[in-house]
CHARMM-style PDB file with segment names, atoms N, HN, CA, C and O in Angstrom:
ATOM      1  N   UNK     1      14.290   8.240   3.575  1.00  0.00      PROA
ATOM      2  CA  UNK     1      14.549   8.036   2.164  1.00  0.00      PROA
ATOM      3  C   UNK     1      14.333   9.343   1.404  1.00  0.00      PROA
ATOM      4  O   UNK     1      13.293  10.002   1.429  1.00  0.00      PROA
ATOM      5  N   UNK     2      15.592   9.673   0.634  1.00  0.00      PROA
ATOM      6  HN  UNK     2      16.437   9.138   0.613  1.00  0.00      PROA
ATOM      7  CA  UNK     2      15.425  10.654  -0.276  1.00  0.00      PROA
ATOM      8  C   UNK     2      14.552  10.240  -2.142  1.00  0.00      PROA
ATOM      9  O   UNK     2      14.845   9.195  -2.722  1.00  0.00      PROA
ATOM     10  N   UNK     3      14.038  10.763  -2.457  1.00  0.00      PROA
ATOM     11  HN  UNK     3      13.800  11.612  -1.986  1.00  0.00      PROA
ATOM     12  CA  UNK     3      13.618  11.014  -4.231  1.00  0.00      PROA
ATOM     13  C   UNK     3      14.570  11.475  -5.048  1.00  0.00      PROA
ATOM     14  O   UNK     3      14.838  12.670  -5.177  1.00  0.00      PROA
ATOM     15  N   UNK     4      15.157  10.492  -5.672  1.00  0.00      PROA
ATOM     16  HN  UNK     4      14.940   9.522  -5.567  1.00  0.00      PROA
ATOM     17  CA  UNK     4      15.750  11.283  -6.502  1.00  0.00      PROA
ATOM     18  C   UNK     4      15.009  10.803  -8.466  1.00  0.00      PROA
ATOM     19  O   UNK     4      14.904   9.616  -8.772  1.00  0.00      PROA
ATOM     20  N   UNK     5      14.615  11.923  -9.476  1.00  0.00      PROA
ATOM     21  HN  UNK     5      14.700  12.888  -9.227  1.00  0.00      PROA
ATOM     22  CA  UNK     5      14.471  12.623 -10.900  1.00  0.00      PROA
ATOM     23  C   UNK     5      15.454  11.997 -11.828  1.00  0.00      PROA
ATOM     24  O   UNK     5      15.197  11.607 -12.967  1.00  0.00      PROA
ATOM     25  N   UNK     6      16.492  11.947 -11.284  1.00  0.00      PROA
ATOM     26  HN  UNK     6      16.701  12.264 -10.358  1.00  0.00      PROA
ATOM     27  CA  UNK     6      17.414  11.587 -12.292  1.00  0.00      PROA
ATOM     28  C   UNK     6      16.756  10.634 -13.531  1.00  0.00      PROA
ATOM     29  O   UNK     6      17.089  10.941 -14.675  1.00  0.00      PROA
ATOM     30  N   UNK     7      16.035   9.740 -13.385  1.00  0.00      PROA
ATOM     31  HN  UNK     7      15.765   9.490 -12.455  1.00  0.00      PROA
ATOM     32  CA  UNK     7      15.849   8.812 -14.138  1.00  0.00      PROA
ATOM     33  C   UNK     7      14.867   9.918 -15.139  1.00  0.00      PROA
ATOM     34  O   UNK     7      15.144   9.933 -16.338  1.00  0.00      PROA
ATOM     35  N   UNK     8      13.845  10.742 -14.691  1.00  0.00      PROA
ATOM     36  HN  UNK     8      13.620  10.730 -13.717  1.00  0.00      PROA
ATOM     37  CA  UNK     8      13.048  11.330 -15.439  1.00  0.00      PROA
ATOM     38  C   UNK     8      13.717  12.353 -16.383  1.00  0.00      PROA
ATOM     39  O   UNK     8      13.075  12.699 -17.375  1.00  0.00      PROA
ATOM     40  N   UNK     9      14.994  12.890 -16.161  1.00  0.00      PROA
ATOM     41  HN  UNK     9      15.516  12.610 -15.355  1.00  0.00      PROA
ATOM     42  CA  UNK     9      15.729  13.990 -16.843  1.00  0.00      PROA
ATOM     43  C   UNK     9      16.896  12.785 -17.866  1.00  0.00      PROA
ATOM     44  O   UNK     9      17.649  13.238 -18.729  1.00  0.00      PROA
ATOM     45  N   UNK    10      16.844  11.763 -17.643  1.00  0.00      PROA
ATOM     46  HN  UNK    10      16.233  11.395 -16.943  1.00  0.00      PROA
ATOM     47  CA  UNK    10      17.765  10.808 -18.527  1.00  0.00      PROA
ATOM     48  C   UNK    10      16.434  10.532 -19.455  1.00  0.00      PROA
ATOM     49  O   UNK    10      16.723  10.888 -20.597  1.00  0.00      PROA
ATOM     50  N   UNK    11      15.145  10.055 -19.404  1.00  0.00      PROA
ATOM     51  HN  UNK    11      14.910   9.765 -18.476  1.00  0.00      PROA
ATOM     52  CA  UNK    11      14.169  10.166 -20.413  1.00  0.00      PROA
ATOM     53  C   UNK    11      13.992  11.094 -21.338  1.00  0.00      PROA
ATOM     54  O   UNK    11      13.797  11.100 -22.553  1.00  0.00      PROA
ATOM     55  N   UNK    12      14.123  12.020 -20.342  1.00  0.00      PROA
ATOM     56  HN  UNK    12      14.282  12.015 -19.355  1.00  0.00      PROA
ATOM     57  CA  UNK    12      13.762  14.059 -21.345  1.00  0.00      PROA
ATOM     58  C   UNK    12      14.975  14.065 -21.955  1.00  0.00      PROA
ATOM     59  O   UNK    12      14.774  14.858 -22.874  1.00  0.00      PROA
ATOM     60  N   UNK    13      16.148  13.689 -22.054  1.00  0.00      PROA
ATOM     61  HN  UNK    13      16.312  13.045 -21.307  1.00  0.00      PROA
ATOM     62  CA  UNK    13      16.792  13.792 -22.624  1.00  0.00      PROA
ATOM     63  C   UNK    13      16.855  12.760 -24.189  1.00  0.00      PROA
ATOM     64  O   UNK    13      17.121  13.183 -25.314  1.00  0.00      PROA
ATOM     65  N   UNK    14      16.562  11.517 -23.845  1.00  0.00      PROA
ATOM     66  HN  UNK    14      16.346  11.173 -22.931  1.00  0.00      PROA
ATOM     67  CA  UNK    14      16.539  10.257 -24.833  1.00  0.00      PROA
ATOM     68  C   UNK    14      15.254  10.490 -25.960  1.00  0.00      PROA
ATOM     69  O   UNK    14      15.095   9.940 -27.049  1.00  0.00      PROA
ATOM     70  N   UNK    15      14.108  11.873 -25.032  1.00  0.00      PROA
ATOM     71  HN  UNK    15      14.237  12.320 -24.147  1.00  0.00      PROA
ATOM     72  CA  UNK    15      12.784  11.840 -26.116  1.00  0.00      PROA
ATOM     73  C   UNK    15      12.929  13.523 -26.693  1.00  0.00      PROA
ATOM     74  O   UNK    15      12.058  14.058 -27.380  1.00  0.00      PROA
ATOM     75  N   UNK    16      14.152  14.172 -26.273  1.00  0.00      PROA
ATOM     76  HN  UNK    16      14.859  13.738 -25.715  1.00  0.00      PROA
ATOM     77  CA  UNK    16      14.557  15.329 -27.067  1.00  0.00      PROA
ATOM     78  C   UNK    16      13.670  16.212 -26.347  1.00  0.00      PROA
ATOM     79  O   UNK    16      13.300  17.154 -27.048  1.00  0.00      PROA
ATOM     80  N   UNK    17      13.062  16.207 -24.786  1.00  0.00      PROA
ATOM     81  HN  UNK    17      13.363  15.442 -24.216  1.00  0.00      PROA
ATOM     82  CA  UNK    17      11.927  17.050 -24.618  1.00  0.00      PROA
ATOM     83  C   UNK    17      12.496  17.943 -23.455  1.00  0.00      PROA
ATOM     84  O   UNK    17      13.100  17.515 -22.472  1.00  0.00      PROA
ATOM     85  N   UNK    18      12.187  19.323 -23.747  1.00  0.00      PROA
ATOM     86  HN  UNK    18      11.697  19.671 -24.546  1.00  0.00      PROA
ATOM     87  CA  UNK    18      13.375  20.277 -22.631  1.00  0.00      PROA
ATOM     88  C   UNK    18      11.961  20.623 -21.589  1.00  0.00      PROA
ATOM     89  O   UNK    18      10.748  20.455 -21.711  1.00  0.00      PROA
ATOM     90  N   UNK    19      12.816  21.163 -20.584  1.00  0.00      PROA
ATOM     91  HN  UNK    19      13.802  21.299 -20.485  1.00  0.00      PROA
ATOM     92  CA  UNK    19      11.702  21.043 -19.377  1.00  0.00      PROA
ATOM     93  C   UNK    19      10.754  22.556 -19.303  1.00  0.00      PROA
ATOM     94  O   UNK    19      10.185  22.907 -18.269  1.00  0.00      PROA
ATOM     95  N   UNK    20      10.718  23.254 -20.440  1.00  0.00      PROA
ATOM     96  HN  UNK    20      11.179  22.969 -21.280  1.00  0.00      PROA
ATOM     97  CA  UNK    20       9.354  23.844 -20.984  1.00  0.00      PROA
ATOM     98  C   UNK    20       8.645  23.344 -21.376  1.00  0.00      PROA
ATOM     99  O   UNK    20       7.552  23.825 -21.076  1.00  0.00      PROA
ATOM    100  N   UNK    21       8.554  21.960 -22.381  1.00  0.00      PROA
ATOM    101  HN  UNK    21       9.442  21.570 -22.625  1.00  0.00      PROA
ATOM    102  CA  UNK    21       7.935  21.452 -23.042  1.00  0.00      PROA
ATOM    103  C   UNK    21       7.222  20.351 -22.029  1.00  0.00      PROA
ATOM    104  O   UNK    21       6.090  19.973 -22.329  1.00  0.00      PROA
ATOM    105  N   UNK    22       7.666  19.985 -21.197  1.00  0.00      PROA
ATOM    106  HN  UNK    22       8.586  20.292 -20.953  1.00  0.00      PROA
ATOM    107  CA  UNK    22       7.356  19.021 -20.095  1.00  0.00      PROA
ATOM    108  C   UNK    22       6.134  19.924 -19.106  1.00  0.00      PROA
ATOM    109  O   UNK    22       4.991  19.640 -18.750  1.00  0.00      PROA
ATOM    110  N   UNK    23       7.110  21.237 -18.869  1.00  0.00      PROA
ATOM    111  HN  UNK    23       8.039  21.467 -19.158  1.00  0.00      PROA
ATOM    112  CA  UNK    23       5.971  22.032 -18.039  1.00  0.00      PROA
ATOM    113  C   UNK    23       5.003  22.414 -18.988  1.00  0.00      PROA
ATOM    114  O   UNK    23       4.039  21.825 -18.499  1.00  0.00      PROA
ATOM    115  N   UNK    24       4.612  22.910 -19.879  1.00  0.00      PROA
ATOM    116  HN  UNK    24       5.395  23.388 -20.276  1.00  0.00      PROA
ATOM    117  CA  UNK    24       3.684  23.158 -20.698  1.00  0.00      PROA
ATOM    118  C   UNK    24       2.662  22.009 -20.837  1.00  0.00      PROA
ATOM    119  O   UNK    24       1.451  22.141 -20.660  1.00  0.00      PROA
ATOM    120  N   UNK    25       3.419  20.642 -21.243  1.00  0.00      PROA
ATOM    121  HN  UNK    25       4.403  20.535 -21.388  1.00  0.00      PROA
ATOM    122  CA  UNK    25       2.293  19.528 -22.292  1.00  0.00      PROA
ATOM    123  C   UNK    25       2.001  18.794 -20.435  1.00  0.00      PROA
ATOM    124  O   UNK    25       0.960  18.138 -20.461  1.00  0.00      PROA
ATOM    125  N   UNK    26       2.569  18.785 -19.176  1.00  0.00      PROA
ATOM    126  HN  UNK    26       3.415  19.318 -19.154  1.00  0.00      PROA
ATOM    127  CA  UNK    26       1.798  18.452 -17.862  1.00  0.00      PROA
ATOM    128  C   UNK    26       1.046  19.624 -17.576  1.00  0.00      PROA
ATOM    129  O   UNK    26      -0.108  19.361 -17.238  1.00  0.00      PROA
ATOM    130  N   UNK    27       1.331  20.841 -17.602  1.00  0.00      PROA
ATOM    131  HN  UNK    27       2.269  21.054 -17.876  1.00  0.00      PROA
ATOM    132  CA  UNK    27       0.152  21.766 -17.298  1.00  0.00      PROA
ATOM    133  C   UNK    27       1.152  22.116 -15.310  1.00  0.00      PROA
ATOM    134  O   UNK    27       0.548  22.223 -14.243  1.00  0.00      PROA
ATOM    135  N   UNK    28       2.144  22.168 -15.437  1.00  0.00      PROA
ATOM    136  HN  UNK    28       2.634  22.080 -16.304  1.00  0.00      PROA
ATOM    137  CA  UNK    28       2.346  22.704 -14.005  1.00  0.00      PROA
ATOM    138  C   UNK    28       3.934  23.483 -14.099  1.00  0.00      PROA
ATOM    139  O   UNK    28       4.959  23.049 -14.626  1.00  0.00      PROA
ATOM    140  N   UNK    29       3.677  24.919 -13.305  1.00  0.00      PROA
ATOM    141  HN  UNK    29       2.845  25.272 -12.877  1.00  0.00      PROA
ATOM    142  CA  UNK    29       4.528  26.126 -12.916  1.00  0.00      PROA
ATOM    143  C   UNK    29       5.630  25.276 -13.217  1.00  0.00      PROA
ATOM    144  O   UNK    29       5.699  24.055 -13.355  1.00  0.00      PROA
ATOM    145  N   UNK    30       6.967  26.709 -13.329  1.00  0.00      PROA
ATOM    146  HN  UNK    30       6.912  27.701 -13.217  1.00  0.00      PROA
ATOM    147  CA  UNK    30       7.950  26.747 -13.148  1.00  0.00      PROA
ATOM    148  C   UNK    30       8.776  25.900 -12.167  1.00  0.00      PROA
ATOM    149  O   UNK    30       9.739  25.163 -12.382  1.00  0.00      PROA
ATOM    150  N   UNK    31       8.005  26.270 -10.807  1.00  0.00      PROA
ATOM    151  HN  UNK    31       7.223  26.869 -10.632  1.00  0.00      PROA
ATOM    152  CA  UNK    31       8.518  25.919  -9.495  1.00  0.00      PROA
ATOM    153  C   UNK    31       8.424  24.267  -9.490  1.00  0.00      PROA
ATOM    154  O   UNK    31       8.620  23.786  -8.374  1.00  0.00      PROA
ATOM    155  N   UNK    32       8.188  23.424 -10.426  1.00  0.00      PROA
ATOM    156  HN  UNK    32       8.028  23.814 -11.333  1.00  0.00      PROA
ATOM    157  CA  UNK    32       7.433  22.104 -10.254  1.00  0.00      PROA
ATOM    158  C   UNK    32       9.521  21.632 -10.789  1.00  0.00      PROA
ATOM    159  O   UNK    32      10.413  20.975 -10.251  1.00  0.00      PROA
ATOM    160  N   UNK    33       9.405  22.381 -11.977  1.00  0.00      PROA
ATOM    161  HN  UNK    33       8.680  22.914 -12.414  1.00  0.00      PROA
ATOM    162  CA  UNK    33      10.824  21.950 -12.997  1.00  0.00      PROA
ATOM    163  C   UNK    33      12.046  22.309 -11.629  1.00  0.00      PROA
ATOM    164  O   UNK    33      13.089  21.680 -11.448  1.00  0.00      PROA
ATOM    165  N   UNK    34      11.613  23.321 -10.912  1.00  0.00      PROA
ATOM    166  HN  UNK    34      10.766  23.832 -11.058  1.00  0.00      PROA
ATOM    167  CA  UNK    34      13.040  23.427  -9.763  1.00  0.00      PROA
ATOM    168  C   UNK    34      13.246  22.710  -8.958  1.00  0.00      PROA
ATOM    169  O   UNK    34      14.378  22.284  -8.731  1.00  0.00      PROA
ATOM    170  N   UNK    35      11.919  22.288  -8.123  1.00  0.00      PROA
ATOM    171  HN  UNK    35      11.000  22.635  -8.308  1.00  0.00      PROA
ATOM    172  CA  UNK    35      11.676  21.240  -7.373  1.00  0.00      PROA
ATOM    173  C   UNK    35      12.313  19.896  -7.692  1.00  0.00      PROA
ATOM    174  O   UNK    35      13.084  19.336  -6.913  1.00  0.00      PROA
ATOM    175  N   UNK    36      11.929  19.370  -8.959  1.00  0.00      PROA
ATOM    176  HN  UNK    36      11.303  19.826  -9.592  1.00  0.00      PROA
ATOM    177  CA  UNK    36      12.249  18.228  -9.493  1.00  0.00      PROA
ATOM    178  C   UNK    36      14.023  18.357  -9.641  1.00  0.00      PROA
ATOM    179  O   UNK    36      14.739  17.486  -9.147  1.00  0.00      PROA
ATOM    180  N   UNK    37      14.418  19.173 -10.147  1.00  0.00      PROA
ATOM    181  HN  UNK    37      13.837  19.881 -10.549  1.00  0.00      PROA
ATOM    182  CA  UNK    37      15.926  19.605 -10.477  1.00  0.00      PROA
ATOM    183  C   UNK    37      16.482  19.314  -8.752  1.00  0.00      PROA
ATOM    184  O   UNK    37      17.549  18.772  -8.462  1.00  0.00      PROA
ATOM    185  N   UNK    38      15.613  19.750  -7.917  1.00  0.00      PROA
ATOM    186  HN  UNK    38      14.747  20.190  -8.153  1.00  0.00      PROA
ATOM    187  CA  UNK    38      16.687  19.767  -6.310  1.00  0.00      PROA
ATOM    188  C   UNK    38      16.026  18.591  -5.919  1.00  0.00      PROA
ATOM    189  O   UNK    38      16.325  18.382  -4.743  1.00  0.00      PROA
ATOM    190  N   UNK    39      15.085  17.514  -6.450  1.00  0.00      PROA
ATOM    191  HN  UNK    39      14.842  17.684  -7.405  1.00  0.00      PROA
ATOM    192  CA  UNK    39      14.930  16.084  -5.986  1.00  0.00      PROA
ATOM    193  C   UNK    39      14.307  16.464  -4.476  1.00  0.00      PROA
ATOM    194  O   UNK    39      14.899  16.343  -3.404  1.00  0.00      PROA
ATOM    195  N   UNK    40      12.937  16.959  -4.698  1.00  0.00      PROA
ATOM    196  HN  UNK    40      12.456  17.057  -5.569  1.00  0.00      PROA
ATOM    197  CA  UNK    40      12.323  17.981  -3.671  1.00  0.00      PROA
ATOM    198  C   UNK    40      11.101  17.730  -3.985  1.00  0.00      PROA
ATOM    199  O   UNK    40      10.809  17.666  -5.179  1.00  0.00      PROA
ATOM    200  N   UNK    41      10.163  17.542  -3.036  1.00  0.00      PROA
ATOM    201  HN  UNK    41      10.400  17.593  -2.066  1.00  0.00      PROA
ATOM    202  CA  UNK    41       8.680  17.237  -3.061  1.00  0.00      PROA
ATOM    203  C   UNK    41       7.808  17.775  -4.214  1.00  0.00      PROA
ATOM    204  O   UNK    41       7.903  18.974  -4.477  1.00  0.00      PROA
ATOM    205  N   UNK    42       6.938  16.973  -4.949  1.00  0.00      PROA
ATOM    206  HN  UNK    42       6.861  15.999  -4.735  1.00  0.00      PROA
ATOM    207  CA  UNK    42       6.294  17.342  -5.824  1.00  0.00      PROA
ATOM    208  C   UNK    42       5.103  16.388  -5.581  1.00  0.00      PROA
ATOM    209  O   UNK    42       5.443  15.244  -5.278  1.00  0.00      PROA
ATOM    210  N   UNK    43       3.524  16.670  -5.667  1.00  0.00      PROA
ATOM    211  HN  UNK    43       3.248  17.599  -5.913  1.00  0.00      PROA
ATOM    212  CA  UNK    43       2.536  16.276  -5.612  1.00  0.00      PROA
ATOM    213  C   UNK    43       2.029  14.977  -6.087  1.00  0.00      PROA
ATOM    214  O   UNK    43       1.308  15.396  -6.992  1.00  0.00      PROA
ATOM    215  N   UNK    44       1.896  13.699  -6.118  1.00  0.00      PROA
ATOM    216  HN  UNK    44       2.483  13.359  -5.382  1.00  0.00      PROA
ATOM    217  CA  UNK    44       1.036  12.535  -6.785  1.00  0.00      PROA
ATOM    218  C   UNK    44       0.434  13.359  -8.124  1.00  0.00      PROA
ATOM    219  O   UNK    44       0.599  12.825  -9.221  1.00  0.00      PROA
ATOM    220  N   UNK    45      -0.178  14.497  -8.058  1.00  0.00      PROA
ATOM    221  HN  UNK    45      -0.312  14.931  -7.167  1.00  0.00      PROA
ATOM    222  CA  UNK    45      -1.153  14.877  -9.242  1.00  0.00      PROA
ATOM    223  C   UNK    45       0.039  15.080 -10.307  1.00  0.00      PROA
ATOM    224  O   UNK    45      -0.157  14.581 -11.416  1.00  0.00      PROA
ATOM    225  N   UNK    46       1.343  15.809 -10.074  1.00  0.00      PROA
ATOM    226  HN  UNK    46       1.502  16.214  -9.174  1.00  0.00      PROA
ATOM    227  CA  UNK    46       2.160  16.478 -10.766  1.00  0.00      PROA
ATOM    228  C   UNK    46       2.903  15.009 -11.740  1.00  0.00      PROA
ATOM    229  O   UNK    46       3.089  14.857 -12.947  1.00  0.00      PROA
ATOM    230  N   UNK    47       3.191  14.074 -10.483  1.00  0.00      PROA
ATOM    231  HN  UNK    47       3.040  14.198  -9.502  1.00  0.00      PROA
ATOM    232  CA  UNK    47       4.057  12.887 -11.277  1.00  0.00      PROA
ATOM    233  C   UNK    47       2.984  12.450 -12.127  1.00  0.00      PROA
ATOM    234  O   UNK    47       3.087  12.448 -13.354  1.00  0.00      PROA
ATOM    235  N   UNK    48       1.677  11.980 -11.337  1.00  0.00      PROA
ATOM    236  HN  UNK    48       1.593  11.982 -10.340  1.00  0.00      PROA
ATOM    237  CA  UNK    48       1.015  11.512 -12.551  1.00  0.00      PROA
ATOM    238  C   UNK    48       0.740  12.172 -13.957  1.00  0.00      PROA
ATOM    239  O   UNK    48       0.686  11.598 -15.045  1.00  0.00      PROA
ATOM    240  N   UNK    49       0.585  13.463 -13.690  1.00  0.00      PROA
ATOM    241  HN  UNK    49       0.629  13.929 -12.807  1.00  0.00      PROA
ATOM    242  CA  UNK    49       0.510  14.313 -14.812  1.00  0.00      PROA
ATOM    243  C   UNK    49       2.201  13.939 -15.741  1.00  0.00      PROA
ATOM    244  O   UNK    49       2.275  13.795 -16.961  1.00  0.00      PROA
ATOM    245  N   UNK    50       3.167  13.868 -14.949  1.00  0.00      PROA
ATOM    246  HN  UNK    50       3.107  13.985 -13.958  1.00  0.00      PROA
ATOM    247  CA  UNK    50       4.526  13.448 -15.266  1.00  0.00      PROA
ATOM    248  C   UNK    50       4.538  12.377 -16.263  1.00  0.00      PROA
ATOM    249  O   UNK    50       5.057  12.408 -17.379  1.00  0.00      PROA
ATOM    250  N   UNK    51       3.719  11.170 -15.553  1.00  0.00      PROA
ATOM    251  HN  UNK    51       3.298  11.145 -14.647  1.00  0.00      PROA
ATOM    252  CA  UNK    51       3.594  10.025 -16.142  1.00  0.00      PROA
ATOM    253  C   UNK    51       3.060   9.857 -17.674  1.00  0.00      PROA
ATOM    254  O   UNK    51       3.523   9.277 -18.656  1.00  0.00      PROA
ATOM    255  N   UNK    52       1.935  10.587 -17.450  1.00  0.00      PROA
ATOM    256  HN  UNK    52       1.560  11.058 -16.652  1.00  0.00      PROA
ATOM    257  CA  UNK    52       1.282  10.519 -18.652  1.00  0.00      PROA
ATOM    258  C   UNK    52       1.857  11.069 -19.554  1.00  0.00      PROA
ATOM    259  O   UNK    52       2.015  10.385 -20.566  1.00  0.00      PROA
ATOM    260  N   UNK    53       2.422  12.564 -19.565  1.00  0.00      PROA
ATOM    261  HN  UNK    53       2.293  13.119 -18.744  1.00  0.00      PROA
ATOM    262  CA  UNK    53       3.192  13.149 -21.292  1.00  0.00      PROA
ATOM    263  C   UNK    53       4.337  12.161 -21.293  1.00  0.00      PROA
ATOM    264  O   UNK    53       4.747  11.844 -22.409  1.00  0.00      PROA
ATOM    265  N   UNK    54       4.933  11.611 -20.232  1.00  0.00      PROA
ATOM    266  HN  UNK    54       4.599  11.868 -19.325  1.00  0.00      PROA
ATOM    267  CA  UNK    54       5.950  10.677 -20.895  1.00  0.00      PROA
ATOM    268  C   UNK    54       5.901   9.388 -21.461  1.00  0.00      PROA
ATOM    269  O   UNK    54       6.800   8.985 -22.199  1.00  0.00      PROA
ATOM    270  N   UNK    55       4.796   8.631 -21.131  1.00  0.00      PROA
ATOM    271  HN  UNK    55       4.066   8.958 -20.531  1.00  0.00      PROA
ATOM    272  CA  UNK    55       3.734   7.471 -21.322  1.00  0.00      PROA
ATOM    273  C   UNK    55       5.120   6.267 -20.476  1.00  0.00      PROA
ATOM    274  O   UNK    55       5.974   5.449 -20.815  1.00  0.00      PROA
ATOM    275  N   UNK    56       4.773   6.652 -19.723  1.00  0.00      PROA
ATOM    276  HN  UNK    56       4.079   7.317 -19.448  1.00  0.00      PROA
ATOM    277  CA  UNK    56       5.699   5.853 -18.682  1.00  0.00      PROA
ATOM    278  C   UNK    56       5.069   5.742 -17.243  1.00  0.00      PROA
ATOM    279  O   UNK    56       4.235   6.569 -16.872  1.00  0.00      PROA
ATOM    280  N   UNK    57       5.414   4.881 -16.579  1.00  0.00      PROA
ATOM    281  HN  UNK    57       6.091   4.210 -16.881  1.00  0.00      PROA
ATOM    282  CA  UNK    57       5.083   4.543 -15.112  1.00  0.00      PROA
ATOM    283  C   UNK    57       5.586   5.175 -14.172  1.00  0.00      PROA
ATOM    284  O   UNK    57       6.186   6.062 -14.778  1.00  0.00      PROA
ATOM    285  N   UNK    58       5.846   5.418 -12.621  1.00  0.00      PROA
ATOM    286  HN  UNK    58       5.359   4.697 -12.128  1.00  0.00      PROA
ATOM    287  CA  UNK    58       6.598   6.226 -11.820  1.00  0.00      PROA
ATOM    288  C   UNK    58       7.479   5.566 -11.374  1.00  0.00      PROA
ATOM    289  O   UNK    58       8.133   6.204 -10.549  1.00  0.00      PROA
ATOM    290  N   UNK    59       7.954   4.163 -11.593  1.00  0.00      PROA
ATOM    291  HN  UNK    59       7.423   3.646 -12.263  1.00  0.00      PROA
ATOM    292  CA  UNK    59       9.577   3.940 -11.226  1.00  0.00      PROA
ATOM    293  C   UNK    59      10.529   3.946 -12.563  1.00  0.00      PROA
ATOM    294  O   UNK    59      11.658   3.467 -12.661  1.00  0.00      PROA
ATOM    295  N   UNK    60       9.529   4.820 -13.860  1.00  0.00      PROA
ATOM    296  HN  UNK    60       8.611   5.209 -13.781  1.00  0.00      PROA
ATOM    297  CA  UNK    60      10.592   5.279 -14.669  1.00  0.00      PROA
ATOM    298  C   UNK    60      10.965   5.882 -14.515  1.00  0.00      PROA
ATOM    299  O   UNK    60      12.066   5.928 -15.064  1.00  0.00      PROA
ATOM    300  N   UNK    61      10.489   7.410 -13.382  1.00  0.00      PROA
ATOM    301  HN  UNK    61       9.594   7.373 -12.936  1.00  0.00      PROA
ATOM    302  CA  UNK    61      11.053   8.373 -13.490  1.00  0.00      PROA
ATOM    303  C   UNK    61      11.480   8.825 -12.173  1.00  0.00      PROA
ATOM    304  O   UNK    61      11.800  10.002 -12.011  1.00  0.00      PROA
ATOM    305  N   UNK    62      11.517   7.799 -11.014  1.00  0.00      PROA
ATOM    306  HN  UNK    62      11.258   6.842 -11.146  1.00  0.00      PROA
ATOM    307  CA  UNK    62      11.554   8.371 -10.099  1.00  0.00      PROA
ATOM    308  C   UNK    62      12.409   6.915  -9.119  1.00  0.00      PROA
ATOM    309  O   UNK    62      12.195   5.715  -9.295  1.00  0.00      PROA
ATOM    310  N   UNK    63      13.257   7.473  -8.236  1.00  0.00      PROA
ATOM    311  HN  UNK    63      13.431   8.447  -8.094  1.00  0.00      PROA
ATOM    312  CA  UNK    63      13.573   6.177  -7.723  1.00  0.00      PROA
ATOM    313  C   UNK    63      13.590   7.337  -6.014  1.00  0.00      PROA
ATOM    314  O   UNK    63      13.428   8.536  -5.788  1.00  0.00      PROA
ATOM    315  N   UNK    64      13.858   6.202  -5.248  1.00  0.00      PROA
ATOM    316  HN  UNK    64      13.990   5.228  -5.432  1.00  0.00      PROA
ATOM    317  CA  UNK    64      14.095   6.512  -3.682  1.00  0.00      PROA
ATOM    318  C   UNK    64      15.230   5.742  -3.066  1.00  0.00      PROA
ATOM    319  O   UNK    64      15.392   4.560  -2.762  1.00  0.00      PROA
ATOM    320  N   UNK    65      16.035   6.949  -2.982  1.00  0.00      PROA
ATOM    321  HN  UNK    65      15.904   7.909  -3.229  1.00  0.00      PROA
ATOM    322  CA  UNK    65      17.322   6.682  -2.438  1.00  0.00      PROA
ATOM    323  C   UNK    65      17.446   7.059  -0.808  1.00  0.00      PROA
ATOM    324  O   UNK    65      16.789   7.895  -0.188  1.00  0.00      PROA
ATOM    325  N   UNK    66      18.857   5.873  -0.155  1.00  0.00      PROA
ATOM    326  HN  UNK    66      19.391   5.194  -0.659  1.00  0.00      PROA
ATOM    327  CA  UNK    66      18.918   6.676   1.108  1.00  0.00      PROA
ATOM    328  C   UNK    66      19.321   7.681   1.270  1.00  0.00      PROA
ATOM    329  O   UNK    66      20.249   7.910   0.494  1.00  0.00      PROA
ATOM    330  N   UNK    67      19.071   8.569   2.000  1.00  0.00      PROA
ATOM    331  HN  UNK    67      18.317   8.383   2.630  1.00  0.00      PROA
ATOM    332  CA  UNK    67      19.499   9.690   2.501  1.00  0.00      PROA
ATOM    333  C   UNK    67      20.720   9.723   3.332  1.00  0.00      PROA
ATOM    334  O   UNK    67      21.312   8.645   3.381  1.00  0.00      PROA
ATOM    335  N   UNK    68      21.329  10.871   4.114  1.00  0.00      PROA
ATOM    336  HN  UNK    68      20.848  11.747   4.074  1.00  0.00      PROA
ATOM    337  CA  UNK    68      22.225  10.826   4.938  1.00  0.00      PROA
ATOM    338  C   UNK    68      22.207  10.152   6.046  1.00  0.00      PROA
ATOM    339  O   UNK    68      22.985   9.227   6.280  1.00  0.00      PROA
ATOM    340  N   UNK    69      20.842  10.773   7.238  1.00  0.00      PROA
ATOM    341  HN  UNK    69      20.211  11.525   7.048  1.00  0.00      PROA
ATOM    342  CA  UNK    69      20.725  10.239   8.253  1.00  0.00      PROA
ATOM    343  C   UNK    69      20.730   8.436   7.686  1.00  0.00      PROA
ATOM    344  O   UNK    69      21.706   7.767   8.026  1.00  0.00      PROA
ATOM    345  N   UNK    70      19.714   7.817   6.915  1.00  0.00      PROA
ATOM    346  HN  UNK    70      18.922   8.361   6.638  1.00  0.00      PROA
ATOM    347  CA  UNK    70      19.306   6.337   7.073  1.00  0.00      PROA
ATOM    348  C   UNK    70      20.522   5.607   6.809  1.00  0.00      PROA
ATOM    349  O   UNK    70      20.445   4.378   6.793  1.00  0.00      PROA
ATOM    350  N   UNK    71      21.895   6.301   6.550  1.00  0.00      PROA
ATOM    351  HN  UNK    71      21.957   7.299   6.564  1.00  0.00      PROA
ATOM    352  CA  UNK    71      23.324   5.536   5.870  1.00  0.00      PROA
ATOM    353  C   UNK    71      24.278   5.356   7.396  1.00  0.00      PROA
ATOM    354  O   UNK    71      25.243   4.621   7.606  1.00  0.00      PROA
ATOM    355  N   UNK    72      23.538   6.389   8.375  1.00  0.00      PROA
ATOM    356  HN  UNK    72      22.754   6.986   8.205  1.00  0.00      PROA
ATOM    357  CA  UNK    72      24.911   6.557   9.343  1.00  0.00      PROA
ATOM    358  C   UNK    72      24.320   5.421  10.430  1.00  0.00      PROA
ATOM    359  O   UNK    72      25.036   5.231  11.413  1.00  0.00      PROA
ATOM    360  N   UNK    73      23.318   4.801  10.355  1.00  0.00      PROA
ATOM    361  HN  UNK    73      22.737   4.956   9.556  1.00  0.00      PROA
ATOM    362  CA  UNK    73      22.106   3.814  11.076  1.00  0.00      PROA
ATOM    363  C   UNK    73      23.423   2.895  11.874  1.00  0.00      PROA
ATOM    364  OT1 UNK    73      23.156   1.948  12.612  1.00  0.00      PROA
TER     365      UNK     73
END
């Protein structure tokens, strides 16, 4: 199963908040906003930190999709 953000960048968009303002008011690097952009591993501490400036839960912002291999089964 892949992660895919999408849902968290359709929020940042609906609460006007650009992903400086996200990295700044969670408190985590650059590399966190690229990660998330390529739907690429990011830490429990980071989403939760995620969770909280958005005051949302983690299947607001995050869903798990199949991947390639689990489709060709």
């Amino acid at each position: 199963m892949a992660v895919s953000y999408k849902k968290l960048f359709h929020m940042m968009i609906e609460k006007e908040m650009t992903n400086a303002e996200l990295q700044q008011k969670a408190g985590f690097s650059a590399n966190i906003i690229t990660r998330l952009k390529r739907n690429g591993y990011i830490s429990l501490e980071s989403i939760e930190n995620i969770c909280r400036v958005m005051d949302c839960g983690v299947d607001d912002i995050l869903e798990f999709v199949p991947d390639e291999n689990d489709r060709k089964g």
